[in-house]
C-alpha positions in Angstrom: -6.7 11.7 3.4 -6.7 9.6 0.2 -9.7 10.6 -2.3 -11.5 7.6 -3.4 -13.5 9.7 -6.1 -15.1 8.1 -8.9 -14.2 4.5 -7.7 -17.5 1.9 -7.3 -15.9 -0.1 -4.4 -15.3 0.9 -1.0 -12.2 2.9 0.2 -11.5 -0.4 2.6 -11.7 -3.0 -0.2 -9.8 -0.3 -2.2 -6.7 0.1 0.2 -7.0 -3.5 1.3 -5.9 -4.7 -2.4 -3.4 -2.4 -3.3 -1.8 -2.6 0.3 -1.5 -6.4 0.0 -0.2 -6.3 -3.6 2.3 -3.9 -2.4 3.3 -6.1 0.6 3.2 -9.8 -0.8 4.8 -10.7 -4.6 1.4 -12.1 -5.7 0.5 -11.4 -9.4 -3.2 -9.4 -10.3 -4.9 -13.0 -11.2 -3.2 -14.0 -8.0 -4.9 -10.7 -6.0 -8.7 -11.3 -8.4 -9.0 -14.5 -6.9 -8.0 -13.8 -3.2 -10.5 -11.0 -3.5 -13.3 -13.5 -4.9 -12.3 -15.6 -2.3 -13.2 -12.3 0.3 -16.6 -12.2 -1.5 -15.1 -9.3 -3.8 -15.7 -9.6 -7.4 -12.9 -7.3 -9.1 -11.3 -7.7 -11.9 -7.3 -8.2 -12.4 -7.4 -4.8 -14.8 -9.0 -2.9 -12.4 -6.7 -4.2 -9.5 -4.1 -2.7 -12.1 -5.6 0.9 -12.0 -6.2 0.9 -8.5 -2.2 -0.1 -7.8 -1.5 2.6 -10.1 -3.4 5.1 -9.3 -3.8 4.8 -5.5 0.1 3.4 -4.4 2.2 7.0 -4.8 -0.8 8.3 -2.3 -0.1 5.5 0.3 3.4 5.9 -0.1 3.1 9.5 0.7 0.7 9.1 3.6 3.4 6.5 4.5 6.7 8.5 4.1 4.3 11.7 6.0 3.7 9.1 9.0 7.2 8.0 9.2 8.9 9.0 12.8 12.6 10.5 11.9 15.3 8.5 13.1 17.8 9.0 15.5 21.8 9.9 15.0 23.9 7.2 13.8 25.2 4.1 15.9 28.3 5.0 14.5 27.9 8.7 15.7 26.9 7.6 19.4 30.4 5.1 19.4 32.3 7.6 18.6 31.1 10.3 21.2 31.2 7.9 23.6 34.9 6.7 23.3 
């Protein structure tokens, strides 16, 4: 679980921001007005903190989520052959 402690905004708004700065190339002015544009007054500072603070805990979450894979193609031709 990712702590949202001390932050004013909602843990939704929180991971919504720093999820799509992650995912799109937008700058922070770029993310500030797409949040305005959501009804969320932020500023592009403290879209900075939160990408900073809160992206090594998604990652982790992430990478903790992530299935293993499977063998290699190139493992599977051979054995197969």
């Amino acid at each position: 679980m990712i702590s949202m402690k001390g932050c004013h905004f909602p843990k939704d708004v929180v991971l919504y921001a720093v999820y799509f700065y992650l995912r799109y190339t937008v700058s922070y002015r770029d993310l500030e007005e797409i949040m305005a544009e959501r009804g969320v007054q932020v500023d592009h500072a403290a879209l900075n903190s939160w990408v900073v603070k809160f992206s090594p805990m998604v990652a982790a979450r992430a990478q903790s989520k992530k299935r293993p894979t499977q063998k290699s193609w190139k493992m599977d031709e051979t054995l197969s052959n």
